[in-house]
C-alpha positions as CSV (number, residue, x, y, z in Angstrom):
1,X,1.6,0.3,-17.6
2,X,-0.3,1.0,-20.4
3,X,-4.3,0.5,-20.7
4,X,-5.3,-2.0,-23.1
5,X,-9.0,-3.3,-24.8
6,X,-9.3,-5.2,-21.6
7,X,-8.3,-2.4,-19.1
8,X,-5.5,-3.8,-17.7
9,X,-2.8,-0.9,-16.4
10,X,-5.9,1.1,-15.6
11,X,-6.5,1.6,-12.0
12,X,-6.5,-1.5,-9.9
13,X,-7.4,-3.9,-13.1
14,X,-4.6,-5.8,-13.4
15,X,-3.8,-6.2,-9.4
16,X,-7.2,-8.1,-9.7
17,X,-6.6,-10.0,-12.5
18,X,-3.5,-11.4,-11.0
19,X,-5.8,-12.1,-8.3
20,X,-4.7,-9.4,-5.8
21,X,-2.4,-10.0,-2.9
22,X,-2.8,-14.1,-2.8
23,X,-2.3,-14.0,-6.4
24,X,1.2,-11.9,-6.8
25,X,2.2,-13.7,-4.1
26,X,1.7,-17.7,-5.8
27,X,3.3,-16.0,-9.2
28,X,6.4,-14.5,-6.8
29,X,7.0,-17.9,-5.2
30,X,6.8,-19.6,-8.7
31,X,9.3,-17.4,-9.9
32,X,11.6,-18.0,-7.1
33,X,10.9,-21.8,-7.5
34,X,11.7,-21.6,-10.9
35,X,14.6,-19.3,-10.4
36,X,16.3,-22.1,-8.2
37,X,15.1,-24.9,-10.5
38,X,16.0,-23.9,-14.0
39,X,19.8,-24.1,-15.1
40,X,19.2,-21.2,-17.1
41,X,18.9,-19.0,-14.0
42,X,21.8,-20.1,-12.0
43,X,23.5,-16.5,-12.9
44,X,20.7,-14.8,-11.5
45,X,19.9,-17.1,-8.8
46,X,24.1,-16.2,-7.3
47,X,22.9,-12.8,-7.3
48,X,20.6,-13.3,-4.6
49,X,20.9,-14.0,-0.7
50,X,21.0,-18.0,-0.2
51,X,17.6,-17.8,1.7
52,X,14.9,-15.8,-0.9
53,X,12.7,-15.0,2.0
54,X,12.9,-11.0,1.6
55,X,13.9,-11.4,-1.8
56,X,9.7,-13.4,-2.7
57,X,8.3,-10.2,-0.2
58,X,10.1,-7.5,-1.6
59,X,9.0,-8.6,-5.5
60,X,5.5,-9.4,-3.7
61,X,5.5,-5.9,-2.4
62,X,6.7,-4.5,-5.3
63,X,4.4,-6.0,-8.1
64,X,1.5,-5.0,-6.0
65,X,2.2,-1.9,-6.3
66,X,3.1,-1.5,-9.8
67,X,-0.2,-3.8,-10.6
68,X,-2.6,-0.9,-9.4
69,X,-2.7,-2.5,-5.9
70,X,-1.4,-1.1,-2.7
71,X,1.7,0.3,-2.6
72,X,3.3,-2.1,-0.3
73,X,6.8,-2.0,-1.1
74,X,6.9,2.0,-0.4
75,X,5.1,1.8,2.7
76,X,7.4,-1.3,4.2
77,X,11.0,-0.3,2.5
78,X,10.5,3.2,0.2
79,X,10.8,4.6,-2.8
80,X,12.7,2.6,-5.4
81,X,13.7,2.7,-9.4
82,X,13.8,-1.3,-10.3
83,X,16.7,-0.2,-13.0
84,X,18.5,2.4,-10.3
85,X,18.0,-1.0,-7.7
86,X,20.1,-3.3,-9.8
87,X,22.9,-0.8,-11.3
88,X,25.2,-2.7,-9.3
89,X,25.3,-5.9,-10.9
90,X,26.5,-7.2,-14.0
91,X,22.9,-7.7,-15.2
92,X,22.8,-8.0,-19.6
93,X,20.8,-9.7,-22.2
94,X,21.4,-13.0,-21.3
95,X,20.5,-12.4,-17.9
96,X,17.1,-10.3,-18.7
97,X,16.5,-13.6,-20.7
98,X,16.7,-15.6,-17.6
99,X,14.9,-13.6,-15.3
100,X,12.0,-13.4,-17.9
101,X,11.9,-17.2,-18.4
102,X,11.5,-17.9,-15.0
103,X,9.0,-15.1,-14.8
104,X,6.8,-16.7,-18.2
105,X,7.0,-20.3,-16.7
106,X,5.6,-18.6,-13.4
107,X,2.5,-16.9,-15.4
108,X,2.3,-19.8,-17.4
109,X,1.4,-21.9,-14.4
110,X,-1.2,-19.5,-12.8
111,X,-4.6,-19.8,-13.8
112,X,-4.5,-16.0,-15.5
113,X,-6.6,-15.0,-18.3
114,X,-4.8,-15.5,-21.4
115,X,-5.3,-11.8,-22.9
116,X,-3.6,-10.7,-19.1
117,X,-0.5,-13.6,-19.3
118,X,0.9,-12.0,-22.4
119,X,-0.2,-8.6,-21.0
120,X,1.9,-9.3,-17.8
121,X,5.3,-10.6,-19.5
122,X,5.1,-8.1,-22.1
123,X,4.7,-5.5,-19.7
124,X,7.7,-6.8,-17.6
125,X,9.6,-6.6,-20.6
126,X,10.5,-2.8,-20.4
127,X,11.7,-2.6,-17.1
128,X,14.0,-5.8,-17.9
129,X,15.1,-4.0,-20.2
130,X,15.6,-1.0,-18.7
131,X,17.6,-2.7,-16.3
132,X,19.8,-4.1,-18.8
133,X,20.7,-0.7,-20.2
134,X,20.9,0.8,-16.6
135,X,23.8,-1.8,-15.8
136,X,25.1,-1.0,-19.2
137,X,26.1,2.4,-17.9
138,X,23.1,3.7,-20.0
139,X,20.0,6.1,-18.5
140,X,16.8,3.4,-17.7
């Protein structure tokens, strides 16, 4: 992530203002939530297992990590590239759209800053995207 006038992507900045552990974990689960609720994301939602209990710790471990926060996904599952991950799957624009639409109703519903809500979905843009190109046969 890149630094910003408010210092989010520097050290453990943004893991706080997303309100740490607690805090990924409410925006994972309203993803998920929104993910199973939205018609929008039925293509995405098929992708996953029928019970999203791994799927909500995995992204929880995951984001914390990539926040500035511990580094909870290596230390429970290891190393991973999110675009490498989903290479497998028929993932393209329409399903980045998705994805990110449940992810913007999820930051939308947490009581972030406003500066770090359009810092967060902008900066989950780019590996969206790169995940896109990755299932494209492109390089992420």
């Amino acid at each position: 992530m890149k630094a910003n006038e408010q210092g989010y992507g520097v050290g453990s900045n943004s893991y706080q203002a997303a309100g740490e552990l607690a805090g990924i974990t409410r925006l994972v689960d309203a993803f998920y939530d929104n993910m199973e609720r939205l018609p929008e994301a039925a293509r995405i939602r098929a992708m996953h297992p029928q019970d999203l209990s791994e799927s909500r710790k995995k992204l929880t471990y995951f984001l914390s990590g990539w926040l500035g926060g511990p580094r909870l996904y290596r230390q429970n599952y290891g190393a991973i590239t999110i675009p490498g991950f989903h290479r497998h799957l028929e993932i393209g624009v329409a399903e980045r759209d998705a994805w990110l639409l449940c992810m913007e109703q999820a930051i939308a519903a947490q009581p972030y800053a406003a500066p770090f809500a359009e810092y967060l979905l902008a900066q989950l843009t780019i590996p969206a995207d790169r995940v896109v190109q990755a299932c494209a046969g492109g390089e992420p």
